[in-house]
C-alpha positions in Angstrom: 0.0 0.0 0.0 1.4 3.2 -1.1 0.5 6.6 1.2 0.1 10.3 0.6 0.5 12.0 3.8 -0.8 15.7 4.4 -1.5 17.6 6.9 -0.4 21.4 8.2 2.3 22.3 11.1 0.5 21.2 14.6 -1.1 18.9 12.9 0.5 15.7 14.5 1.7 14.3 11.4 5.0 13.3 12.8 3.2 11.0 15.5 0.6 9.5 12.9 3.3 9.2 10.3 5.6 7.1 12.7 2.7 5.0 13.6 1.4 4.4 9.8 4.8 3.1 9.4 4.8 0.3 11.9 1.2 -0.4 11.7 1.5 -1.3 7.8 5.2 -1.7 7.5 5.7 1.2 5.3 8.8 2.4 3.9 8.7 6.5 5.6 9.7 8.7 2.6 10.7 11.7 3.8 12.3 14.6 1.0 14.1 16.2 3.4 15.5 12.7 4.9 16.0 11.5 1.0 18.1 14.6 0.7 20.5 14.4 3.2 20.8 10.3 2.5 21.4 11.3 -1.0 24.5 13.6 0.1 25.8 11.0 3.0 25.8 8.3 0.1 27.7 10.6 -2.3 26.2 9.6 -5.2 26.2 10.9 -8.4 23.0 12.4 -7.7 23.7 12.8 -4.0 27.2 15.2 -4.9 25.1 17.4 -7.5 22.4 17.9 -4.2 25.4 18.8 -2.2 26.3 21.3 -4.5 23.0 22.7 -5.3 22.5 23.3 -1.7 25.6 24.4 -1.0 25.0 27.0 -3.6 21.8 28.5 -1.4 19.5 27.4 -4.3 16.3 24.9 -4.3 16.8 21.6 -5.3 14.6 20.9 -8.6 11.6 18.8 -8.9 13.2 16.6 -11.4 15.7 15.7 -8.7 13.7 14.8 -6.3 11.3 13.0 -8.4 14.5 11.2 -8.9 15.1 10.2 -5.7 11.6 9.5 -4.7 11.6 7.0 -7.8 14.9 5.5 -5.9 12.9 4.9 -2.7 10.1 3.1 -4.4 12.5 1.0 -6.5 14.2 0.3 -2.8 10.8 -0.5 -1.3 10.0 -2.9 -4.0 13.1 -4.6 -3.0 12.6 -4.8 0.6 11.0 -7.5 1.7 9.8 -6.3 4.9 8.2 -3.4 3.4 4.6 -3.8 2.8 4.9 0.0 0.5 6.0 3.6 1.2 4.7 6.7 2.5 5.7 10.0 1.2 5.6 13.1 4.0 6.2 16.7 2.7 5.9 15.7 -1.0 4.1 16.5 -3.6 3.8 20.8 -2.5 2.7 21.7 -5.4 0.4 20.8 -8.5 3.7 21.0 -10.8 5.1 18.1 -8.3 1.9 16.3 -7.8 1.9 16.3 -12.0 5.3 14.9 -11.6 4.6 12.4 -9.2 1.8 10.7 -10.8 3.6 10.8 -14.3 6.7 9.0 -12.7 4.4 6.6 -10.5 2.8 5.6 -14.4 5.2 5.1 -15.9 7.0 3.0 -13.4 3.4 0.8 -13.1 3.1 2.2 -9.6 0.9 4.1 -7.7 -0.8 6.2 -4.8 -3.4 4.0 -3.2 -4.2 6.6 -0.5 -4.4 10.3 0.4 -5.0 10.8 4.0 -5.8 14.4 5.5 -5.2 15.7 8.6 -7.3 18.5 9.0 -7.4 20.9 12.4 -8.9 24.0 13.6 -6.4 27.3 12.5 -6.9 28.8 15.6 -6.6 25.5 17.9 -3.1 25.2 15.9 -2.2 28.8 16.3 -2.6 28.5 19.9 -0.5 25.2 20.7 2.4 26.1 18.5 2.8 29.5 19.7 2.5 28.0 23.3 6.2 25.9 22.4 9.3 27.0 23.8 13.0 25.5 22.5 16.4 25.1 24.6 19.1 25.9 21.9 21.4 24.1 23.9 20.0 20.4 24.2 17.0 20.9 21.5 14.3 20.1 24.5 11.0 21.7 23.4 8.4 22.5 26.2 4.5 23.5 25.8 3.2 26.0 27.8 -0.2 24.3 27.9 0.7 21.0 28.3 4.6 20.4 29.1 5.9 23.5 30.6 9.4 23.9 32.3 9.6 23.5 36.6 11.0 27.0 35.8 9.7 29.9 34.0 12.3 30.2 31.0 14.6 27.7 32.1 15.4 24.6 30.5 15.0 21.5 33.1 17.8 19.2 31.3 20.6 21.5 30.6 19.2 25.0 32.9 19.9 26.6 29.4 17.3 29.7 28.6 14.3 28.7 26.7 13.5 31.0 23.3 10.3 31.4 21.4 11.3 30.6 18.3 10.2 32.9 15.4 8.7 29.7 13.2 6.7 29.4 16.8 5.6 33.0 16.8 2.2 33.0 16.1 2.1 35.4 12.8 4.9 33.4 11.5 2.3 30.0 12.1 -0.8 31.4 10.7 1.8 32.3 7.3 2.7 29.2 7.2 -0.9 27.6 7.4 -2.2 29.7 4.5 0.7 28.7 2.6 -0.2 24.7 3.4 -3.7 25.7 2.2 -2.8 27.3 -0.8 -0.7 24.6 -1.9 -2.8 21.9 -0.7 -6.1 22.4 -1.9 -5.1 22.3 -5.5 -3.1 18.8 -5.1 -5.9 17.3 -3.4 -8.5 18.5 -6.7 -6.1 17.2 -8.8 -5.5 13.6 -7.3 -9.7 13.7 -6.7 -11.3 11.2 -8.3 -7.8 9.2 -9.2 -7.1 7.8 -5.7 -8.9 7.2 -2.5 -9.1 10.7 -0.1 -9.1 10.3 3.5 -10.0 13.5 5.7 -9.2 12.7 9.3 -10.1 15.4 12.1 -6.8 15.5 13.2 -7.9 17.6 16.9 -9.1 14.2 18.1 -6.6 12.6 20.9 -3.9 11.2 19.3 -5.0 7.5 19.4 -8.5 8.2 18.3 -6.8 9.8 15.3 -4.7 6.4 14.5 -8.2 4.2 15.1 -9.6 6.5 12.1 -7.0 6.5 9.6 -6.7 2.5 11.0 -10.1 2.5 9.8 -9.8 4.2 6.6 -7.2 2.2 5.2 -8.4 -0.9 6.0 
């Protein structure tokens, strides 16, 4: 079974994505991951993404197409992987284009979208709550997690920032930028492969039980 994964920041796609993978032993396919592999590897491919990111400039969609045609050839090969799971990719209708003409012509393809939609101002509101230690990376919710002290972090006693991707201007940016992106992709894969909305504000497990649900 091969997965489309969507959903905006605050969403909980990290926690959902983790558990799709274990609960249908998919291969997690990442762009950013397949990126930095690609560069470890130092592969052809893998030294011209060094140097195109080295350069300060965006890596192309034909390159990673590339490399997500890579992971599904690996995933085919893996016998413990049941299919893959793509997270942060397609962005855009150019990619989503892209995608489905590589996934035809390699006599693949998506046999689910699944959508984690949440409230904008439920979202606004938790990630704006988060606070980082730039020393140890902890991260702490106000709401939920905060630190024994105000501002202090409780592994390291380094001072905890706000983080301008956390400020809450920066967030709601960043979730009409998901929307605008999204919406599109999601007309044009309509109709071609199954769509899953999953209220992703539900507690985290009731959230796995419906995409469980959904896929199977």
């Amino acid at each position: 079974m091969n997965i489309v994964l969507f959903g905006p920041p605050g969403s909980g796609k990290g926690t959902q994505a983790a558990r799709l993978k274990e609960r249908f032993s998919l291969r997690h396919v990442s762009t950013g991951d397949l990126l930095r592999e690609a560069v470890a590897a130092q592969s052809d491919l893998g030294r011209k993404v060094e140097g195109i990111m080295a350069s300060g400039e965006l890596v192309s969609d034909d390159i990673v197409l590339e490399l997500i045609k890579e992971a599904a050839e690996a995933t085919k090969n893996d016998a413990a992987s049941e299919g893959w799971m793509l997270d942060g990719f397609p962005r855009t209708i150019a990619q989503a284009e892209g995608l489905t003409a590589l996934l035809d012509a390699e006599g693949d393809k998506i046999d689910a979208v699944v959508v984690l939609e949440v409230d904008r101002d439920a979202v606004i509101e938790r990630l704006s709550a988060r606070r980082s230690c730039p020393e140890c990376k902890a991260v702490y919710s106000l709401l939920v997690s905060p630190p024994a002290t105000e501002g202090v972090c409780d592994k390291c006693r380094g001072t905890l920032v706000h983080r301008e991707d956390d400020r809450p201007e920066t967030i709601a940016n960043r979730l009409d930028v998901y929307e605008r992106q999204t919406h599109p992709i999601l007309e044009h894969l309509e109709g071609r492969v199954a769509i899953h909305r999953i209220d992703g504000t539900a507690p985290v497990d009731e959230v796995s039980r419906a995409i469980e649900a959904a896929l199977t």
